[in-house]
C-alpha positions in Angstrom: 88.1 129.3 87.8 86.1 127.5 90.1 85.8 127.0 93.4 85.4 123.8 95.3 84.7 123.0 99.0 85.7 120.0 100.1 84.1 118.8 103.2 85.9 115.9 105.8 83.8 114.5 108.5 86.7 112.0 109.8 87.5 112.5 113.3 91.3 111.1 112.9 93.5 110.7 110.0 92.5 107.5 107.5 91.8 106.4 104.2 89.3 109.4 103.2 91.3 112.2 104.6 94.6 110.4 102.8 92.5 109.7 99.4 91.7 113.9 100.0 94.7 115.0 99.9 95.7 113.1 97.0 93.2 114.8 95.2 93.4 118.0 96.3 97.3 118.0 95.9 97.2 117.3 92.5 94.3 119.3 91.0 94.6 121.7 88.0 95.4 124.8 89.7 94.2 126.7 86.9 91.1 125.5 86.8 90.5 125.1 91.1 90.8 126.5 93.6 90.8 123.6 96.9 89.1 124.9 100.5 88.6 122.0 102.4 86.9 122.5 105.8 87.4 120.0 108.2 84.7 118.9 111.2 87.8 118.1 113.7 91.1 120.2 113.7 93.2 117.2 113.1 96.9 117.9 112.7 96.5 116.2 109.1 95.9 120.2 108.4 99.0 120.8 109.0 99.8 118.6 105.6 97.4 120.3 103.6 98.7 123.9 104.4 102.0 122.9 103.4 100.8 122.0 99.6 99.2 125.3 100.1 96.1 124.5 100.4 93.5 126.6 102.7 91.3 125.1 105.6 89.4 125.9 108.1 87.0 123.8 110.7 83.5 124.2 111.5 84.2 125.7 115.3 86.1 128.2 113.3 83.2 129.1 111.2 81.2 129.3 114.7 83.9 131.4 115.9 83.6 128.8 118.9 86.3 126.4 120.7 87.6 123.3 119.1 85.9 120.2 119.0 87.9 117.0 120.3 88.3 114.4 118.1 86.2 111.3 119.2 89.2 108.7 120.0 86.1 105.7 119.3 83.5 106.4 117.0 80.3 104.2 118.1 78.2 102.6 115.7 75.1 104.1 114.4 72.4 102.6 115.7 72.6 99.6 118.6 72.6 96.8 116.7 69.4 95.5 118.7 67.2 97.9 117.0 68.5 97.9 113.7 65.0 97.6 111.8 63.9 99.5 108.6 61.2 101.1 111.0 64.0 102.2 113.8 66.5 103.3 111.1 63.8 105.6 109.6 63.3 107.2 112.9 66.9 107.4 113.5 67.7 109.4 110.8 64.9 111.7 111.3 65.9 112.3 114.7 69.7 112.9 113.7 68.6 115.5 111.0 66.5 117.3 113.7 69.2 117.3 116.1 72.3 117.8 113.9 71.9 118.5 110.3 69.3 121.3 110.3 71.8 123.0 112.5 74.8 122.0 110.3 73.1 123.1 107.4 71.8 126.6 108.7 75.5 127.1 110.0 77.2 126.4 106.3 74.5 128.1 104.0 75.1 132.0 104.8 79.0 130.5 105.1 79.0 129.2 101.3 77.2 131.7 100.2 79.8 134.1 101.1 82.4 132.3 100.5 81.4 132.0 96.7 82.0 127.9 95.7 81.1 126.8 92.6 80.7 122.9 94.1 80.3 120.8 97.2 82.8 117.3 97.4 81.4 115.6 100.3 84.3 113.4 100.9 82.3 111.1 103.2 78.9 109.1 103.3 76.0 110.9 102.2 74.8 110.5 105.9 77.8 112.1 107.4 78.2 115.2 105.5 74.3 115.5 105.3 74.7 118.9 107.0 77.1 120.5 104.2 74.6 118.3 101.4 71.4 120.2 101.9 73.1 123.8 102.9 74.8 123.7 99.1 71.5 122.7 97.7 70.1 126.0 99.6 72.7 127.6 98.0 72.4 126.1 94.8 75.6 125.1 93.8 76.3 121.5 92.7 77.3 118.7 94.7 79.3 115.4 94.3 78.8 112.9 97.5 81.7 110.3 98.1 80.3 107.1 99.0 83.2 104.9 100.9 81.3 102.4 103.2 78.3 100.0 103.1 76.2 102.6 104.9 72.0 102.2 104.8 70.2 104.7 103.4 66.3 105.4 104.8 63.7 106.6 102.4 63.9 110.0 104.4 67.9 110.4 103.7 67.0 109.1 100.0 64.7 112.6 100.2 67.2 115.2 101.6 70.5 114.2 99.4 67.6 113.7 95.5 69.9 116.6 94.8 73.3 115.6 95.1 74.2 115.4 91.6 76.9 112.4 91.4 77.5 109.8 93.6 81.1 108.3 93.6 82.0 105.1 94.9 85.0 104.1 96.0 84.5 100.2 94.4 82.0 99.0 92.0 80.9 96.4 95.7 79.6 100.0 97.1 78.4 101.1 93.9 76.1 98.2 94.1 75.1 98.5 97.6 73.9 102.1 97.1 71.9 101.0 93.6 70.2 98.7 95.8 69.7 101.6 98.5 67.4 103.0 96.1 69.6 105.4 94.2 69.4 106.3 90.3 72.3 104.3 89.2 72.4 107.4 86.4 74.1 109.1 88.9 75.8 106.2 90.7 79.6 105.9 89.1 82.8 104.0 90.4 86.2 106.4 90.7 88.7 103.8 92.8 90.9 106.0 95.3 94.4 106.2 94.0 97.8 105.9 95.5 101.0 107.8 95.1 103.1 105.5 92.9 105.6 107.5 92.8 107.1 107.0 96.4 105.3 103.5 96.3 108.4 101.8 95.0 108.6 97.9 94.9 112.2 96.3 96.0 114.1 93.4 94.8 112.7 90.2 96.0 114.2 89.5 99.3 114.0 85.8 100.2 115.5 85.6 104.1 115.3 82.9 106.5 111.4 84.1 107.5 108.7 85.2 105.2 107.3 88.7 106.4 103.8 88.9 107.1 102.4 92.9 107.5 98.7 93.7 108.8 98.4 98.0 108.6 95.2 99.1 109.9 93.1 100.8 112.9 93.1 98.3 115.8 89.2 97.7 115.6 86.9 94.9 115.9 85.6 95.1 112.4 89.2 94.9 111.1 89.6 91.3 112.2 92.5 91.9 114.5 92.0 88.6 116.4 91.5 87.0 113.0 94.2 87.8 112.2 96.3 86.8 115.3 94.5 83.4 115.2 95.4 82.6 111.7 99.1 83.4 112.8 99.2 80.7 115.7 98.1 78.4 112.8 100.4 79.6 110.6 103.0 79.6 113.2 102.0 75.9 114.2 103.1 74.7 110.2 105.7 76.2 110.0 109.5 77.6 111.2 110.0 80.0 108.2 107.6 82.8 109.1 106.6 86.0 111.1 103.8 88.2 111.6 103.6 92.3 112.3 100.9 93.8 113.3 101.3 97.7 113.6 98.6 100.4 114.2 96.5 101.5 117.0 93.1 101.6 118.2 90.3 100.0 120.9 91.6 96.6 119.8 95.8 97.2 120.7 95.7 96.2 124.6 93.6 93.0 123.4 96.0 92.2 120.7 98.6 92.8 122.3 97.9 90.5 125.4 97.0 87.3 123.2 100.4 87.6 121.2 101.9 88.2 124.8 100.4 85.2 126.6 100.9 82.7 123.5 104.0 80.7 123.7 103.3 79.9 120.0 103.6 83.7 119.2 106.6 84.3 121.2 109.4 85.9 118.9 108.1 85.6 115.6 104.5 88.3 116.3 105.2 91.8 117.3 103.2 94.7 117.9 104.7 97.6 117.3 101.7 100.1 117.4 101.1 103.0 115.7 104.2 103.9 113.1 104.4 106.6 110.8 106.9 105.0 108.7 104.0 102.5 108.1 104.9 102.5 104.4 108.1 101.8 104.9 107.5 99.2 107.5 105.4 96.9 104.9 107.9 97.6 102.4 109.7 95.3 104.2 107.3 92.9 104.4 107.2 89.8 101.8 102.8 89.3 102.3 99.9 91.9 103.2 96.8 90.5 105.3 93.7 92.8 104.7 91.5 90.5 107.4 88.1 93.0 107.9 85.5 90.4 108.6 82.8 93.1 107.8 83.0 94.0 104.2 86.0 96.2 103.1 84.7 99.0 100.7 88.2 99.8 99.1 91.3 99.1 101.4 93.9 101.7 101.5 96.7 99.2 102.8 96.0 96.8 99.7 96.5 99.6 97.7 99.5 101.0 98.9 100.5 96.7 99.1 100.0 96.9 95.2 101.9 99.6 94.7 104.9 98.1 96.5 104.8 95.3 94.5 103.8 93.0 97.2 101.2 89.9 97.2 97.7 90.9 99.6 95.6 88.5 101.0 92.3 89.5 101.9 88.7 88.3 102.3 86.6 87.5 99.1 84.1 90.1 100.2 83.2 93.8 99.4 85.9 95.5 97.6 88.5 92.9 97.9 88.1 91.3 95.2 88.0 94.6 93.0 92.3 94.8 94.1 93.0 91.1 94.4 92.7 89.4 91.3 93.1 85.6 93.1 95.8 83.4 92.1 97.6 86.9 90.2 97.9 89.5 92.5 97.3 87.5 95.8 95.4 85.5 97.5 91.3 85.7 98.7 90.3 83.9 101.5 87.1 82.7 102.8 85.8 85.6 105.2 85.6 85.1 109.0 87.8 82.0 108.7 91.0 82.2 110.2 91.9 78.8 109.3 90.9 79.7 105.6 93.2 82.7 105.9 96.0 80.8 107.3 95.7 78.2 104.4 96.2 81.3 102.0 99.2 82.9 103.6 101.1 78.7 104.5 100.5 78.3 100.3 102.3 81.6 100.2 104.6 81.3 102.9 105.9 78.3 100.7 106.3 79.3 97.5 108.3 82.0 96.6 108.0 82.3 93.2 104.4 82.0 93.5 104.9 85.4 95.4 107.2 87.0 93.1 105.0 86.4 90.5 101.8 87.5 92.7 104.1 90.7 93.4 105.4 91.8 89.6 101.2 91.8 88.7 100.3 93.6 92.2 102.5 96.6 90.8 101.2 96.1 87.6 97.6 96.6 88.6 98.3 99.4 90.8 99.7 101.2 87.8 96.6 100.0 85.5 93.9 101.0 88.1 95.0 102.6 91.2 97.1 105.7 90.5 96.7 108.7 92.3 97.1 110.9 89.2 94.4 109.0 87.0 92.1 109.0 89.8 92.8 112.9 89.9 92.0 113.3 86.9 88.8 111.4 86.7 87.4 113.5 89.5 88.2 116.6 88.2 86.6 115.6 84.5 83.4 114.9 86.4 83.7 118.6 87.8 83.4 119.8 84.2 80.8 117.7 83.5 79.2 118.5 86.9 79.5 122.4 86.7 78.8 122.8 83.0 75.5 121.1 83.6 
């Protein structure tokens, strides 16, 4: 039996702490045994403990107060000084004034504790902390790579032990070969969904087409994008309507350009953070995906597959990994609303082209997206992980 520590940096619940508990949910009990130890006390634990699965958070492991979720994360590094030379210092500075502490913390802790392997569930840079205190330790170590993050040649150094690398999409897979890392030890495992409660429905073909956006209300998401493509959209035609549901820096923006738009008025609503979200954009007929940074592997699209719906999203980063164009959906030329509104008005007006687009969505989910199959990958790469 071994025993695995999970570690989850996120500091509210997303895509990695979602794609987690798939995982952890469906693992051979016989062969693990799940801890995952969370850096925020988000109420996501509350999901995990009922699959009986034990947690715990690092101010627990201090024995000191909780730490508050950060509500906006900021970006690395100000964009202004994002040099090779700056980034270098950076992450020196970061390791001398977080992870050495981080590590020292978790060493004695996993040592204790007895794991047999480390799944950092996040960059290699934010579980960095948790990386070098199991390579104290000596235990193995699997880093999960889900975003287009840099690596310096001085982070390169502290995680040459990490033993796999998985990436989320074969777009990051590349990015972190050309980061410098042994592509021996670089592999693709796309995140799964639950396809099980991910059920397509009839086609519905009303007097409006449907069109769903599901995501954090940030910049990088393409919120006003999105909303600017609709006012074309809306401009061409009488038949369609946009929803827009989530929440985040972006919201009060979004929400006053859809307000103040006569063109918007009635057919764009903004419903804000739902957690019937699936069942929301089951109803939908089309799924935007409109990041205008690159997407490593978007949950939404995913879980848009797997209800049998078409997704149209930008042709970069892992986009075009999920939407096979002209099959599945539609890509779309990123940071071009008017691109993106062509794409969804072809759509909007041809509705067998989106029946057909949705019958191979569901199709591909089941070929390459399922939550069981990606368990089972992961956990195969344990064996080979803990028997070397």
């Amino acid at each position: 039996m071994s025993r695995i520590l999970y570690v989850e940096e996120a500091s509210a619940f997303g895509g990695s702490t979602s794609t987690l508990l798939h995982l952890v949910k469906r693992l051979d009990r016989r062969r693990h045994e799940p801890f995952v130890l969370f850096r925020f006390n988000l109420p996501a634990r509350e999901t995990f403990a009922a699959h009986d699965i034990p947690t715990a958070t690092w101010a627990s492991i201090r024995g000191a107060a909780e730490e508050a979720p950060r509500i906006e994360s900021a970006p690395e590094i100000p964009a202004c000084k994002r040099t090779d030379a700056y980034r270098l210092l950076w992450s020196v500075k970061q390791y001398v004034t977080h992870n050495r502490a981080d590590s020292l913390l978790l060493e004695g802790w996993i040592r204790r504790e007895g794991f047999s392997l480390l799944h950092a569930n996040n960059a290699a840079s934010a579980n960095l902390g948790a990386i070098l205190a199991a390579a104290r330790v000596g235990i193995p170590v699997l880093s999960h790579q889900r975003g287009f993050f840099p690596l310096t040649a001085f982070r390169r150094r502290l995680v040459r032990k990490v033993e796999r690398f998985v990436c989320v999409s074969n777009a990051v897979r590349y990015h972190y070969i050309d980061q410098g890392l042994s592509a021996a030890r670089v592999l693709t495992i796309y995140d799964g969904v639950d396809l099980t409660s991910l059920t397509p429905r009839p086609p519905r073909h009303g007097n409006r087409v449907k069109i769903g956006w599901f995501a954090r209300f940030e910049r990088w998401k393409g919120c006003s994008q999105f909303v600017d493509a609709a006012r074309i959209v809306l401009d061409q035609r009488d038949d369609a309507e946009f929803i827009m549901a989530g929440t985040g820096p972006e919201e009060a923006l979004i929400r006053k350009m859809a307000q103040s738009d006569p063109i918007l008025a009635g057919r764009f609503s903004v419903p804000g953070f739902r957690k019937d979200a699936p069942e929301l954009m089951a109803l939908c007929d089309i799924v935007v995906n409109s990041s205008i940074e690159p997407e490593p592997l978007s949950n939404t699209a995913l879980e848009a597959l797997a209800l049998g719906l078409p997704v149209v999203a930008s042709n970069r980063g892992g986009n075009p990994e999920i939407v096979d164009h002209g099959v599945t959906g539609l890509l779309y030329e990123a940071l071009s609303p008017r691109s993106l509104a062509e794409a969804l008005v072809r759509l909007v007006a041809d509705a067998g082209l989106r029946d057909e687009c949705g019958r191979a969505a569901r199709a591909r989910a089941e070929r390459l997206f399922d939550a069981d199959a990606y368990a089972r990958r992961v956990q195969d790469l344990y064996a080979e992980i803990i028997e070397d």
